[in-house]
N, C-alpha and C positions, 0 to 999 in steps of 0.2 A: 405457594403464596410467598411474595415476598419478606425479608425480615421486618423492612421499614412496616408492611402493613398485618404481618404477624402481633408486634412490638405494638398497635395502634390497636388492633382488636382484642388483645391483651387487655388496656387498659380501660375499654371501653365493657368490658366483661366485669374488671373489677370495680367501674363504676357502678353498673347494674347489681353488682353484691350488696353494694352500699345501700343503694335505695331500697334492695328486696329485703334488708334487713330494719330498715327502720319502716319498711312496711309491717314487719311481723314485730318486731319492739314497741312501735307508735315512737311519737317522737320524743328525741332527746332533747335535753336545755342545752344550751351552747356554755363552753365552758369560761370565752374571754371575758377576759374585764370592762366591765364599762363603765358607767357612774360607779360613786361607792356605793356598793351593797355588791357589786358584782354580778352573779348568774341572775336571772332574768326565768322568774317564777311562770308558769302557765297553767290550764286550765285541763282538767280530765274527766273525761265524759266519765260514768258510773256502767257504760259499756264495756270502755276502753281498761277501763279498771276490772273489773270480771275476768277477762281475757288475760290480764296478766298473773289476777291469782290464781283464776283454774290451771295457766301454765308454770306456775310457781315459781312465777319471779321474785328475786329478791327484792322487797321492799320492807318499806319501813311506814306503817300509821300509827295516824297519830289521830285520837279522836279527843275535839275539845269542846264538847257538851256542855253546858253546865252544869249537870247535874251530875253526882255519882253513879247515884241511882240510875238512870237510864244506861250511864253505860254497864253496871253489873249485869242488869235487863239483859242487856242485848248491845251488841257491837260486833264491828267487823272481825273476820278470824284473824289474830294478829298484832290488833290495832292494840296502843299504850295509850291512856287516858290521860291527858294533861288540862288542868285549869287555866284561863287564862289569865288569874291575874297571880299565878305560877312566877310569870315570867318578869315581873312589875312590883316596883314598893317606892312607898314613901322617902323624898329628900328633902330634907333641913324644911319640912314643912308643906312641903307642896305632894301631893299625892298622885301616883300611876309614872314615876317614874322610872326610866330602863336598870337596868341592872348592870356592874360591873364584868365585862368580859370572861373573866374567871367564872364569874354564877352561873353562865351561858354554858360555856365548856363544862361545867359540871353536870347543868341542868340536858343538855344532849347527849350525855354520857349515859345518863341514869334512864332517858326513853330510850335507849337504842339507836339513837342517829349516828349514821358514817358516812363520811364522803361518797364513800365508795358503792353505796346505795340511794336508788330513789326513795324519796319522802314525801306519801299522800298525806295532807290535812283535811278534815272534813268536820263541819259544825252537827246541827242538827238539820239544816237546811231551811226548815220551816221559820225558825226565829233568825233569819239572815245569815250571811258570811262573817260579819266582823271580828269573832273571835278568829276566827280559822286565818281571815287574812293579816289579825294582827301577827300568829306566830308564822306564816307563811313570810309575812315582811323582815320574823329576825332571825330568820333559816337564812334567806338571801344577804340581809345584812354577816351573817357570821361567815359567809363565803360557799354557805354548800350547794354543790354543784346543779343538782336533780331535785327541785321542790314541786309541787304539785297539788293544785285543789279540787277539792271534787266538787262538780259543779252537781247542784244539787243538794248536796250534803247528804246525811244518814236517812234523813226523813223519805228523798229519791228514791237510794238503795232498799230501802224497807216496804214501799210501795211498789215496787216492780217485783217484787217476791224474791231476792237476793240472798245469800247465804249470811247467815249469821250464830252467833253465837254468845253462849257465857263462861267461856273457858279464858281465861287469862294467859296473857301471850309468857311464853320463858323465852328469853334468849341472856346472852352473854355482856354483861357490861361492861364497855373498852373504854379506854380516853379519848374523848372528843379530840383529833388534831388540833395542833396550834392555828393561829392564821391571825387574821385582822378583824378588824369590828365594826364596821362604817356602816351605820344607821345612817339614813340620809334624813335630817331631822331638821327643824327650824328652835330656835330659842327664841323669848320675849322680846328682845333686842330686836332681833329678824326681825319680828311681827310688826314692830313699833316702829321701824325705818318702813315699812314697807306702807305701813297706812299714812305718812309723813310725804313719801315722794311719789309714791303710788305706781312703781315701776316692777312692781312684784303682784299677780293675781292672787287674793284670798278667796277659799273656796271653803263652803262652810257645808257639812257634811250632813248637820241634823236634819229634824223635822221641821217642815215651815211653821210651825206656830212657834216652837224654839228661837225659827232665826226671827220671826215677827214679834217676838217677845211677849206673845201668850199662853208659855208655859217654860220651866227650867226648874230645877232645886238652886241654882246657885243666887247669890243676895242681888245680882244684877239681872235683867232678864235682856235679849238683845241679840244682837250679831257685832263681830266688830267692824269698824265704819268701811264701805264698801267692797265688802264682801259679797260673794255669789254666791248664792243659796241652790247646792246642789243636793236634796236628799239622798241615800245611799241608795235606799229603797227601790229611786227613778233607774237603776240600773239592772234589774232584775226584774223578770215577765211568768204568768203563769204558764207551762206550758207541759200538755199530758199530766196532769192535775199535779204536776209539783215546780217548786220556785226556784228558776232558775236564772243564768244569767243570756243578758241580751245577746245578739250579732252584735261583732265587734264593729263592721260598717253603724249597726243603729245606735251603738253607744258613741262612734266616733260624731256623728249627726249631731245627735242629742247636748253632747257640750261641743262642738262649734258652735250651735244656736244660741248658747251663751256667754262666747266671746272667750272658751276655754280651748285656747290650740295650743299647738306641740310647741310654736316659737314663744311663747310664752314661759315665765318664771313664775314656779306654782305653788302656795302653802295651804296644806289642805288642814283644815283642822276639823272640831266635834265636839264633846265634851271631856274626854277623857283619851282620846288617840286611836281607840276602835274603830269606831264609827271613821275616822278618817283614814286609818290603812285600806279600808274597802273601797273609797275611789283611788286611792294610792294603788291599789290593784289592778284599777281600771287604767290610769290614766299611764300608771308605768311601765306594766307588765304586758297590759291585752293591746294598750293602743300605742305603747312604744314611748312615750311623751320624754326628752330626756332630761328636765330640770324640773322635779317633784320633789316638795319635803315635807314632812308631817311634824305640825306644830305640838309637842307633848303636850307641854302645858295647857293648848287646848282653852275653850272657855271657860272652864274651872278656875283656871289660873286668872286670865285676862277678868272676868266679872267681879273676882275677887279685890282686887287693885283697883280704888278710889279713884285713883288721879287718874285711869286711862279712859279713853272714851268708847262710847258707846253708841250704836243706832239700834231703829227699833223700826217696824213696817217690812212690808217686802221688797 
């Protein structure tokens, strides 16, 4: 054989390495930059996941239940139990806001997160993703590489008859790497140019009687003015009796049909920012969208403030 086609079948061998290997890994997050927040979170079957603990990959869970209780119960082998609103507090008044960088690096120190490992999140499944994808969204904001959610969540894995346990994980506490912190966020200001000139889509995450203003704890009830009323919920299907998420074709469908595409500038908001990182999930992570930011403040903040306006209907 000659060298030229030695040299070619060489590399064509060590491409097929390549691929036979992220056959038996499943896939990896790509590591560039892209918006702030960086790596670009995705989704892991409760398959896919089995496969890598019976092989004993290194990874890192993270289960954010709400309740303690369920997790002492039972949890995955491994998994660190974190609250979500762990990761959130109060500023100069206004409530569920993020935390300074430092809190971050401390707070992913103390569950065991490294770069240098993948990171499963999983809720309870039953009662939705929004916790999971709120701390999935400040894994990516914090720049780490490999985040991953389980689709399904715990309720999935526990109906399929999946291993579990009440043994509490040990491992070694290190310091979070230095890095950056880009939350891709929107402030009141955003919101308020954006319903002023109307060159920015608001996407309103709640339940429709919420955005119809038949139901809310906050003093306003409403949506704010021309907003689109996307429930979270409408992105998730029952399927093999547990709750999961759509085909990314039927969620890509499902917001064109309401004027929600890629070329578009997006502010998703909710009541409190949860509810909003879960189409934040969708819209940025599964369907690639590149100009998405979540509104903290949220309608909490907006219904609170007098002077702003408000609609109400669908």
């Amino acid at each position: 054989m000659r060298p030229a086609h030695r040299a070619r079948w060489r590399a064509v061998a060590a491409l097929w390495s390549v691929v036979a290997a992220g056959a038996i890994l499943g896939p990896r997050l790509s590591l560039a930059q892209g918006k702030p927040g960086g790596s670009q979170p995705q989704l892991i079957s409760t398959d896919r996941l089995a496969e890598l603990v019976a092989a004993g990959e290194g990874l890192t869970l993270l289960d954010v239940r709400v309740s303690w209780v369920d997790y002492v119960q039972n949890h995955l082998s491994g998994a660190q139990w974190a609250n979500v609103e762990t990761f959130r507090a109060g500023e100069a008044g206004l409530p569920f806001q993020l935390l300074p960088w430092a809190s971050y690096r401390v707070l992913w120190s103390r569950l065991g997160v490294r770069r240098d490992r993948p990171v499963v999140v999983y809720s309870a499944g039953i009662s939705l993703d929004k916790d999971a994808t709120f701390l999935v969204w400040l894994l990516a904001a914090s720049g780490q590489p490999q985040v991953y959610l389980l689709d399904g969540g715990f309720a999935k894995w526990e109906a399929e008859g999946r291993p579990r346990t009440q043994t509490l994980p040990r491992f070694t506490v290190s310091e979070y790497s230095k890095g950056a912190f880009r939350p891709e966020t929107a402030t009141l200001e955003d919101v308020r140019r954006a319903v002023e000139r109307r060159d920015v889509l608001l996407v309103d995450a709640r339940s429709a009687v919420q955005f119809q203003g038949q139901a809310g704890a906050q003093p306003r009830r409403g949506h704010i003015p021309g907003a689109v009323s996307h429930p979270l919920d409408d992105d998730l299907e029952h399927r093999d009796a547990s709750l999961v998420w759509k085909p990314v074709e039927s969620l890509r469908a499902a917001y064109e049909a309401q004027g929600i595409t890629a070329d578009r500038d997006i502010i998703v908001y909710c009541n409190t920012s949860t509810e909003a990182s879960h189409l934040f999930f969708a819209l940025r992570y599964l369907l690639g969208f590149p100009k998405v930011r979540i509104y903290l403040g949220s309608w909490t903040e907006w219904a609170e403030r007098q002077d702003l306006p408000i609609e109400t209907g669908p």
